[in-house]
N, C-alpha and C positions, 0 to 999 in steps of 0.2 A: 579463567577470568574471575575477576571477585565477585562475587554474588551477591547483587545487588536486587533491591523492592522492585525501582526503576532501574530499565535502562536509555539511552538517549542514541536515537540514530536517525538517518534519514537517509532518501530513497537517491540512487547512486544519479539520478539523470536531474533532479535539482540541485549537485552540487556546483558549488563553485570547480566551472571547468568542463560544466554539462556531464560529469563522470568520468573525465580523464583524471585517471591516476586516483581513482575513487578510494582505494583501501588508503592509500595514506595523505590523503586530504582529508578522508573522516579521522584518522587517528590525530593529524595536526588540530582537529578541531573539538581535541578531546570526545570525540563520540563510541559509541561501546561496540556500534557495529553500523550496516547500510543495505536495506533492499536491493535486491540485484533485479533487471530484468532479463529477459533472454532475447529480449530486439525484436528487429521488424524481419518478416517474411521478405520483403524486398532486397535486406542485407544479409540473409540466409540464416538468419537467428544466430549473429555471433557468438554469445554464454555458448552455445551448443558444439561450437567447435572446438577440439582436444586441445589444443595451443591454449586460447583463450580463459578456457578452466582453466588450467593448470598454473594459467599464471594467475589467477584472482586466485585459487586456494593457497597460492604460495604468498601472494599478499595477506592471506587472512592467516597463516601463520606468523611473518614476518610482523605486522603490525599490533596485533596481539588483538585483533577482531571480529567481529562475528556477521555471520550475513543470514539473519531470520526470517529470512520468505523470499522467495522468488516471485515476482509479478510479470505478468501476462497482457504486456502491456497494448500488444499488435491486434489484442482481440477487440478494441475499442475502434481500429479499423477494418478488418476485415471480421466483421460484426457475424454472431450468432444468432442475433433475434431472431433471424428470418429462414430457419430451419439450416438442419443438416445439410440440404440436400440444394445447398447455392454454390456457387463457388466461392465466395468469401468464409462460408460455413463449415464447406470441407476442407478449407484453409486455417479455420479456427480449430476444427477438431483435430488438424494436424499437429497444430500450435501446442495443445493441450497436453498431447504424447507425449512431443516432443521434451516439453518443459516439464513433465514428470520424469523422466528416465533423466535428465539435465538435472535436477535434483536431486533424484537420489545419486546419481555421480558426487556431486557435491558435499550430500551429508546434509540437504537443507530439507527440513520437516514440514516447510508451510508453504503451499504454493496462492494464490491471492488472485480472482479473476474478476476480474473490472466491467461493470457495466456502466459503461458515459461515452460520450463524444454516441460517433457511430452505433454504438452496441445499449445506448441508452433505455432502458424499459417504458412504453409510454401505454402499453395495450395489455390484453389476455394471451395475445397472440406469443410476445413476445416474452410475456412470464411463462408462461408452457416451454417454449423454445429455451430459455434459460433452467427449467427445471431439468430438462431432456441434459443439456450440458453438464451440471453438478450431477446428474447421477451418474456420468457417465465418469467423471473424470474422479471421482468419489470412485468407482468402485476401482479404475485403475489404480489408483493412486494409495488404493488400501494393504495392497500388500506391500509395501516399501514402507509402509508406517508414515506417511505423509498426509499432513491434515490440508483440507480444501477450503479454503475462505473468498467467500461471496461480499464482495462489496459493488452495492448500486444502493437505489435512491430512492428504493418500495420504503413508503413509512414503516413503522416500523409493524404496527399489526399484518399489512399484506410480509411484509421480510419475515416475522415467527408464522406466520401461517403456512410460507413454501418451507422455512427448513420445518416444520414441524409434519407435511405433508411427504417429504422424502425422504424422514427419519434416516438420515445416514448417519452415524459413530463419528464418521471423519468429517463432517463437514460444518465449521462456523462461522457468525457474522464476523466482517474487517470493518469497522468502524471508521468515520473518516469526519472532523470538525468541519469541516466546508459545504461537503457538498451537497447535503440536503437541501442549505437554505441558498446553494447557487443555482443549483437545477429546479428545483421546486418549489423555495421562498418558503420551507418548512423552519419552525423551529428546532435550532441544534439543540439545546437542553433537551425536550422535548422528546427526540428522537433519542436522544441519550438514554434518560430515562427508562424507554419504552425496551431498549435493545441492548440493555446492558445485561441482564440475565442470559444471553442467546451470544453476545460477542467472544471472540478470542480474546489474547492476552498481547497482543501486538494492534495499536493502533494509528492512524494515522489523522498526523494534525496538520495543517494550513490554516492560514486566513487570507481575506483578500475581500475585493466589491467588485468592480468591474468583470473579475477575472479570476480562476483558480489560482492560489497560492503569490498573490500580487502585492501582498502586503505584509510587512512583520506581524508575530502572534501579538493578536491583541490590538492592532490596529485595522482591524476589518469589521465588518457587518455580521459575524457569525457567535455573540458571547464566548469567546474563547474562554475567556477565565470566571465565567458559570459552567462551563463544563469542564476544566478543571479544577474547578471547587468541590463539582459533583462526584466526580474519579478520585477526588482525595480524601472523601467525606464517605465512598463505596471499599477504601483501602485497596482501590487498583493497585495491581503489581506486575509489571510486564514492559511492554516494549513502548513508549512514546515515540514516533518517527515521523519527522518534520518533510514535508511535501513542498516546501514552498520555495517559490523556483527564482534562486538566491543569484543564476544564471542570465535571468531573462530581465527584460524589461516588461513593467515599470521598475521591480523592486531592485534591480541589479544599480540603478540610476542614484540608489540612496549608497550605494557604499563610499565610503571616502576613500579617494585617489584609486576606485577598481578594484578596491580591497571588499572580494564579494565575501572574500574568509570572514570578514568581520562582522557581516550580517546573521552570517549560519550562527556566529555565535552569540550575536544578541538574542537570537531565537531559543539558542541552547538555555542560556541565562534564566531567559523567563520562563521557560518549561522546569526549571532548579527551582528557582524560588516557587513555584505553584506548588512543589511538591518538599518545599525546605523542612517539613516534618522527617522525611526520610535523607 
């Protein structure tokens, strides 16, 4: 693939289609690659089953794309805050395995583990319980060369204070334009700012008010493009990956004639021009 400053992708369960047909709807939609997830424990983590790879790798050859992290998306319901030793817990630590050995099957270097919805941090209790989890899945995860990204909604001093407290090689911030100021009415610049020495090189963007990812970039509550002034002004290089769920309502409601394609790429658009230096 050509090597590019930026690249431009988004997460395969906001596409148009909820992910059906994900490798070549992002290619139709000029994108360079798509977050995969490995599903719900309910549906037996599909990614994980041998059929299922095997046809997303042959899509990521076929299309000429990349898939830069895998997310963990089932741990936001069956939540780890509340120790190992729950059953939703010893379901998330399964998850965890699971989607590291599903990785390096893959060839994918960055696994992404979520805290919101269920799995949200709101205590000490549940920052402990979350540190317990990145070290654990940090130290699996290190011999496959696969790096661990923690994305929740600690500002950004308590977020450098845990990874600076578990010093692990493999493990860095996943950045994310929304969800500070939806979960905690914190400022995005702000957080930006504070957590950009500590982030990875894959981030994720949304906008939206009511609602995660409800709204085109740039028409929500979150300075979208203060904080891409600031990533273009820091000579970010890396993954941009659009979150916002082009699938759902409200924002599916704006496509003309159902055509949700043409939303993904009004988003693509304006993520271009923020970055038209490169």
């Amino acid at each position: 693939m050509e090597d590019k400053k930026i690249k431009l992708g988004a997460v395969a369960w906001g596409l148009p289609g909820g992910g059906i047909y994900a490798a070549r709807t992002a290619k139709e939609a000029g994108l360079d690659g798509i977050q995969l997830e490995l599903g719900s424990y309910e549906a037996g983590y599909p990614l994980s089953q041998r059929e299922v790879m095997e046809g997303y790798l042959e899509d990521r050859d076929r299309y000429g794309i990349e898939y830069p992290a895998l997310v963990l998306n089932d741990v936001m319901v069956h939540e780890f805050i509340h120790g190992r030793n729950t059953q939703n817990g010893a379901i998330a630590y399964d998850q965890i395995a699971l989607g590291i050995e599903t990785a390096g099957q893959m060839g994918i270097d960055r696994i992404m583990i979520p805290n919101f919805l269920e799995n949200l941090i709101r205590n000490e209790e549940h920052t402990e319980n979350t540190k317990e989890v990145l070290r654990y899945a940090c130290h699996a995860a290190a011999p496959k060369g696969i790096l661990i990204l923690t994305e929740n909604a600690l500002d950004a001093e308590e977020q450098i204070r845990m990874v600076e407290e578990l010093n692990e090689p493999n493990l860095k911030g996943h950045f994310d334009t929304q969800n500070f100021k939806f979960n905690f009415d914190m400022d995005q610049c702000e957080q930006l700012r504070g957590l950009y020495p500590w982030m990875d090189s894959v981030l994720h963007t949304k906008d939206g008010i009511e609602n995660p990812g409800d709204r085109l970039l740039g028409q929500g509550n979150t300075d979208f493009f203060g904080q891409m002034r600031y990533l273009r002004q820091q000579g970010f290089e890396g993954w941009i990956v659009t979150e916002n769920y082009y699938n759902l309502m409200p924002l599916r409601a704006e496509a003309p004639k159902n055509r949700q394609m043409e939303l993904l790429r009004r988003d693509m658009e304006t993520i271009r021009r923020s970055f038209e230096q490169y």
